[in-house]
N, C-alpha and C positions, 0 to 999 in steps of 0.2 A: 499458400497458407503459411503464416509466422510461427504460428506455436508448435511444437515438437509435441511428438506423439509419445507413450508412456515407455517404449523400448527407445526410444532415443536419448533418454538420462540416466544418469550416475551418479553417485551420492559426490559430491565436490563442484561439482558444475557449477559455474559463475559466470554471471554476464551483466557488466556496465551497462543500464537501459542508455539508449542515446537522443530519448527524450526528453528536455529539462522544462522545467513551467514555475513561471515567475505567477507569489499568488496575491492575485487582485483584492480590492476589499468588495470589489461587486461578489466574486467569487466567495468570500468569506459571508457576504449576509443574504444572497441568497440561500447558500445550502443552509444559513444558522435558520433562518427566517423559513423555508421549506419544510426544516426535518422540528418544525414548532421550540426549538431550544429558544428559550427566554434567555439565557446566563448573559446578565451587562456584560460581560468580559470581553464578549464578543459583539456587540451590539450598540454600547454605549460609550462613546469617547469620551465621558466624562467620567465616569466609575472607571474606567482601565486608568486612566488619567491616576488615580487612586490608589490602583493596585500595585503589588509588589513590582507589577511588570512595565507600569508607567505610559502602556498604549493596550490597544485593541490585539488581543489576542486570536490567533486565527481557531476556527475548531477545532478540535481536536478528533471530530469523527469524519469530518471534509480531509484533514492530513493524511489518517489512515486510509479512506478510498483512493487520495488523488494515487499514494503509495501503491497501492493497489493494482491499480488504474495504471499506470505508467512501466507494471510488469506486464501486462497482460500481451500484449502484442508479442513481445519476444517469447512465451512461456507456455501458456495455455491458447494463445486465439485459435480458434477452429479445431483443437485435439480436446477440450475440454467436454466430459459428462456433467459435472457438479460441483462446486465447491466443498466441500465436507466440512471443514472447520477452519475459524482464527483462534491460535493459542499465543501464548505469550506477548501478547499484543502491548508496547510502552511507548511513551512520551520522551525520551531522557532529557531533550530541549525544547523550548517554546517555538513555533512558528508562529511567523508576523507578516503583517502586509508590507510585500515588496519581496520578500525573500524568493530565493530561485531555487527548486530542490530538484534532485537528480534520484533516481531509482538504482539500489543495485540487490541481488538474489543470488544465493547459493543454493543450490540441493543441499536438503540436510537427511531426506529419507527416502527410498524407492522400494516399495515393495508390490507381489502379485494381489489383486484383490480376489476375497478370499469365496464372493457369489458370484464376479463377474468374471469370465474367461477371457472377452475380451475387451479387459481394462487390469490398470494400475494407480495406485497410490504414488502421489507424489509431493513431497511435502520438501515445501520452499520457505526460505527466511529471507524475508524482504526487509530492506532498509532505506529509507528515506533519509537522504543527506542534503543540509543548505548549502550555502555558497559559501562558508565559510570549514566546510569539510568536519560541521556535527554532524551526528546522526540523532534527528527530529523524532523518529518513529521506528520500531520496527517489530515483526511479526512473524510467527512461522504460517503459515497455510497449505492445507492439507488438499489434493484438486485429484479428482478421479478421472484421470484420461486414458482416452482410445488410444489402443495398441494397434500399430501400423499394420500388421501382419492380417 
């Protein structure tokens, strides 16, 4: 199993994901085209063409999963009960078709849950970085995981 169980974290815990994913524009108009998002920004090369940003911008709710997505193995895979929440979730740069983003997570919170005996709160701040070492996205997430014991 990859993911650490809720006794095996600490508020400061970091970890480099060592998965990187270059993003395609299939990737960008299926999930736009899937989750019903009409916005041309993502969709229409002629209107990005337009825009402030002068190309197809990728989603911004496909960023935040893939973000997501590229923690899970090292964090939660198989100690996880539930996601609880995403808070502070931003954009602070654009991703674009071709870029390569890399995953990285800090603990930022570890506490007992307060109905389950055997489980913990563990609240991580994820950050998606491109290839040029912005950070695209990023999020704290709250995940209720089994305690090893």
């Amino acid at each position: 199993m990859a993911g650490r169980f809720f006794d095996e974290w600490a508020i400061g815990d970091r970890i480099a994901h060592d998965i990187r994913r270059t993003v395609t524009e299939t990737d960008n108009l299926l999930f736009t085209t899937m989750t019903h998002n009409p916005q041309p920004l993502h969709l229409d090369a002629e209107a990005a063409k337009e825009s402030e940003f002068g190309r197809i911008l990728v989603n911004g709710t496909f960023t935040f999963a893939l973000m997501v997505g590229l923690s899970v193995g090292d964090t939660t895979l198989g100690t996880l009960v539930a996601n609880l929440g995403y808070d502070a979730l931003v954009h602070p740069k654009p991703v674009f078709i071709g870029d390569t983003v890399r995953a990285e997570t800090e603990v930022h919170g570890v506490r007992e849950s307060k109905s389950r005996p055997d489980a913990g709160i563990v609240t991580f701040r994820h950050e998606l970085i491109n290839q040029r070492d912005e950070i695209v996205c990023r999020c704290l997430r709250s995940a209720l995981l089994r305690k090893k014991a």
